[in-house]
N, C-alpha and C positions, 0 to 999 in steps of 0.2 A: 541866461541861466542854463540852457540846453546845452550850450557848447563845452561846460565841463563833465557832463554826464553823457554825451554823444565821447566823447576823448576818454573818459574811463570805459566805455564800454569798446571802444576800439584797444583798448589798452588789454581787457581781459581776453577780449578773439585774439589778440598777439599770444599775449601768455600761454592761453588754452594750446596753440597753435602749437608753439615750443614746447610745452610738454608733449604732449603727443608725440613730435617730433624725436625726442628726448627718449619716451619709451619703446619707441617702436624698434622692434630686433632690426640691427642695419651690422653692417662690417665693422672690425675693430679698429678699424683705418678712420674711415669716416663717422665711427661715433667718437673718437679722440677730437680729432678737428671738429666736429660740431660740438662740444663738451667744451673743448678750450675757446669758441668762434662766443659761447651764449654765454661762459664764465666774464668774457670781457664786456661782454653786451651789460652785464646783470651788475655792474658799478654804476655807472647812470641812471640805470632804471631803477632804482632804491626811490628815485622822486617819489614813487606810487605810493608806497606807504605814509608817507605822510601828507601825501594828497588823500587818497582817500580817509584818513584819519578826522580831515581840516572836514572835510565832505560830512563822515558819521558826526562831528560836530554841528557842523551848521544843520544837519535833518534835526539832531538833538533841538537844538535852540529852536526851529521852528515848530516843533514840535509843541515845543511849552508854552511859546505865545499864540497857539492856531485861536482862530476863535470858534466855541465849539457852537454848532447848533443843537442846543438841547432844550430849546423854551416849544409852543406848541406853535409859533407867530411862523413859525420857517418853513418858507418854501418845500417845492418838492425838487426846484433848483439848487439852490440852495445848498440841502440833503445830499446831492449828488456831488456838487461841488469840494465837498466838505469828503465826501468816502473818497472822488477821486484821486485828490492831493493825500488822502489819506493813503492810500494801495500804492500811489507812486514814491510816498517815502518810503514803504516797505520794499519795493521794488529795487531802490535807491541804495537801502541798507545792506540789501544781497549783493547789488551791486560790490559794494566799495569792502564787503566780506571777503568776496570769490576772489578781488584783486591781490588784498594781501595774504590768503589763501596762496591761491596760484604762484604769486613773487617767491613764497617760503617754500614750496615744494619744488619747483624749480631750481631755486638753491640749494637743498637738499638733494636735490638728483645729480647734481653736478658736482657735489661734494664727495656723495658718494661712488661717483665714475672717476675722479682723480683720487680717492683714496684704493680703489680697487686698481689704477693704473699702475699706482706707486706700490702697492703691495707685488704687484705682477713682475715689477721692477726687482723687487727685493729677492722672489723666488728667482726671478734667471738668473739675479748674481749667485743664487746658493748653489744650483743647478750647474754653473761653470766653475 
């Protein structure tokens, strides 16, 4: 069960990664190429969204069948048990949030560097 919450969180340090990358002032040369290199990246990687989607589902579901400790008979293990699985779906939920977060502004950032390219386009043909 680790291994896909180990893989969205490598998924989010990519993303986080590319943006950064994304806004950081670089030359007009190499943010073209890096704009069109992560536009091509960013068709395959749509997986995330409905990974994490399937993800905010299954926390959901677990969530409704947890069994709660609320009688007085319950441990102080138990008690613990019970908040820790608790903190980790919240954890869990930020998680599979920031991804589809991230996915969307990254394509919004790339949307808006080809619409500013094409626009840049437009003015040198008016300009000659």
């Amino acid at each position: 069960m680790a291994l896909q919450w180990m893989i969205l969180t490598y998924v989010v340090a990519a993303e986080a990664a590319l943006a950064l990358l994304l806004t950081l002032p670089s030359p007009k040369l190499l943010k073209n190429r890096l704009v069109s290199l992560i536009s091509v990246i960013l068709q395959p990687a749509l997986f995330i969204v409905p990974f994490a989607g399937f993800q905010l589902l299954d926390i959901y579901w677990k969530n409704e069948h947890r069994l709660m400790c609320t009688s007085e008979i319950c441990t102080a293990a138990e008690r613990d048990r019970y908040e820790k699985s608790f903190y980790k779906s919240q954890r869990n939920v930020i998680l599979c949030v920031t991804a589809c977060l991230l996915y969307w502004c990254i394509q919004r950032i790339c949307k808006y560097n080809k619409e500013i390219q094409s626009l840049e386009e437009i003015e040198k043909r008016y300009k000659d």
